[in-house]
C-alpha positions in Angstrom: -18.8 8.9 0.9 -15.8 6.7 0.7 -15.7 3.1 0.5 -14.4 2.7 4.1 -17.0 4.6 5.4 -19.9 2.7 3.2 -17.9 -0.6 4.2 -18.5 0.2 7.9 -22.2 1.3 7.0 -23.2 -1.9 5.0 -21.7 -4.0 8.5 -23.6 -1.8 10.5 -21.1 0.1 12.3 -22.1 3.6 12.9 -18.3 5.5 12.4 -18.1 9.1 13.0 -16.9 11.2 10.0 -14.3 13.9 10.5 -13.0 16.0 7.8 -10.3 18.6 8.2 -8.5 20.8 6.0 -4.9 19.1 4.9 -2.0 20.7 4.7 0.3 18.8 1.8 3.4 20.3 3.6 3.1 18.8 7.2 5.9 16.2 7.3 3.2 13.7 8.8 -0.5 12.7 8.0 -1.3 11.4 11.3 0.0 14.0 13.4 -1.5 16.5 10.9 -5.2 14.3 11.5 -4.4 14.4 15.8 -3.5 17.9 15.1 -6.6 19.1 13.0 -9.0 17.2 15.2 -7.6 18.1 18.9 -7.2 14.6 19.9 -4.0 12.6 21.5 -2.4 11.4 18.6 -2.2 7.9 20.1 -5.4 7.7 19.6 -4.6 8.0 15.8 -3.6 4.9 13.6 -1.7 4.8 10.3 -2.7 2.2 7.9 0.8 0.8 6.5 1.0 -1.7 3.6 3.9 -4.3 4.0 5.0 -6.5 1.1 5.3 -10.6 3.0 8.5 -13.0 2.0 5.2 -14.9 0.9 4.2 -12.7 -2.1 1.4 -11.5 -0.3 0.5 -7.9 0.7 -0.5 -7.0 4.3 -1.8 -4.4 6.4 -0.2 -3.2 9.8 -2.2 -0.9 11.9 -0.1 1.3 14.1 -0.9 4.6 16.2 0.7 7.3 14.2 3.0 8.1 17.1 5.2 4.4 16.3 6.5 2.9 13.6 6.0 -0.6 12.4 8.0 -3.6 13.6 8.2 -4.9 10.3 9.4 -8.5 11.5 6.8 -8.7 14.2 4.6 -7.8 11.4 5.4 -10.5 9.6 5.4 -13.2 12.3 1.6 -11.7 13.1 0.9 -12.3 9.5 2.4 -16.0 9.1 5.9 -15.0 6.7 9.3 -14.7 8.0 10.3 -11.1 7.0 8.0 -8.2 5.3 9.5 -5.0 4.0 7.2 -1.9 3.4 5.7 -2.0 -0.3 5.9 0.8 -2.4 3.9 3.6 -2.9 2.3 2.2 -6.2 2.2 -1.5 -4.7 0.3 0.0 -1.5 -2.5 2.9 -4.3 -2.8 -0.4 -6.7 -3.7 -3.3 -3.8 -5.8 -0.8 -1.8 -7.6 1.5 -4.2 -6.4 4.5 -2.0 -3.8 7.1 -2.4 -0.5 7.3 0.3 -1.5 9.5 2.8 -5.6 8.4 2.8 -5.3 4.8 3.4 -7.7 3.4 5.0 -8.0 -0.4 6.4 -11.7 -0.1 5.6 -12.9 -0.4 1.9 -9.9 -1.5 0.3 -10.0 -2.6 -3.1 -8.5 -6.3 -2.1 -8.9 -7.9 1.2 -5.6 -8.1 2.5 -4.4 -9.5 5.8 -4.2 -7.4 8.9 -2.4 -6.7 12.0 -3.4 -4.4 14.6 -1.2 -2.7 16.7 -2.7 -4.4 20.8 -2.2 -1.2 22.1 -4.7 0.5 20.3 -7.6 -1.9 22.3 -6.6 0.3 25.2 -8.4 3.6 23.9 -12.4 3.6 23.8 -12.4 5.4 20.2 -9.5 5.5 17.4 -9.1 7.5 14.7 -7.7 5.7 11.0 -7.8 7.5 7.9 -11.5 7.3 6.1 -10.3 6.5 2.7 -8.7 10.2 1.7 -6.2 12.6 2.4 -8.2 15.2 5.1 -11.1 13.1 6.1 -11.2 10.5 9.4 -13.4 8.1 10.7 -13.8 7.2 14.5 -15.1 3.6 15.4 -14.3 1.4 18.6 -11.4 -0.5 18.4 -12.9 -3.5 18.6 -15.2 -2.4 15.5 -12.2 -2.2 13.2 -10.7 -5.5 14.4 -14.0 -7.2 13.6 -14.6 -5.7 11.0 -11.0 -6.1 9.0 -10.8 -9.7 10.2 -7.8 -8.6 11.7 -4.9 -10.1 14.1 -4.0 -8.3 17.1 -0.2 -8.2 18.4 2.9 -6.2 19.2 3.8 -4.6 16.1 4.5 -1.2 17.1 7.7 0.4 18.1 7.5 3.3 20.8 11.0 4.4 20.2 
């Protein structure tokens, strides 16, 4: 499998596994996930990796429908501002490519923030470690199990 699927496995988390086909030209790999798999996108989260004023790396987990609040982000993370990294920062830190990454299984443990609207659903979706493949777990299951905060990090607008 992938190692976000095999990190939920070795913590005893039972995830479910859906692949779908991807489509490299849909403007969006979350809504192309909600899409595929016929569920509400806010029930799909995007993994996002945000460089901290600290020179630390950090995740913020957001349903695909938002965007991140980068300086609620940071606050949720302990910094004072965070900017998103780059592509290569975000493949090198997590051992996944943009577009498949997962906050399961990443190559370094980074710090996390999830999104506290996504504790209102009874199953997510997040990205299982590649482009075209998804994992559902409860909510509650990828907080424990990424050590994560939860906050207000997402912006609706």
């Amino acid at each position: 499998m992938t190692p976000a699927v095999d990190a939920a496995r070795a913590a005893g988390v039972e995830v479910g596994i859906h692949p779908y086909e991807h489509d490299p030209s849909h403007p969006s790999y979350g809504l192309e996930a909600a899409a595929a798999l016929g569920v509400d996108p806010a029930e799909v989260v995007k993994t996002l990796v945000v460089a901290l004023s600290d020179d630390r790396l950090g995740l913020a987990v957001v349903p695909v429908v938002t965007t991140v609040e980068l300086k609620a982000a940071a606050a949720a993370l302990g910094a004072k501002r965070a900017v998103m990294a780059s592509e290569q920062q975000a493949e090198r830190a997590t051992g996944y490519v943009v577009g498949g990454i997962s906050p399961l299984g990443t190559r370094r443990s980074l710090p996390t923030v999830i999104d506290e609207t996504v504790l209102a659903t009874d199953v997510l979706y997040c990205s299982g470690g590649r482009r075209g493949l998804d994992i559902s777990l409860a909510p509650a299951d990828l907080v424990r199990l990424t050590g994560a905060v939860v906050a207000a990090i997402a912006n609706w607008d």
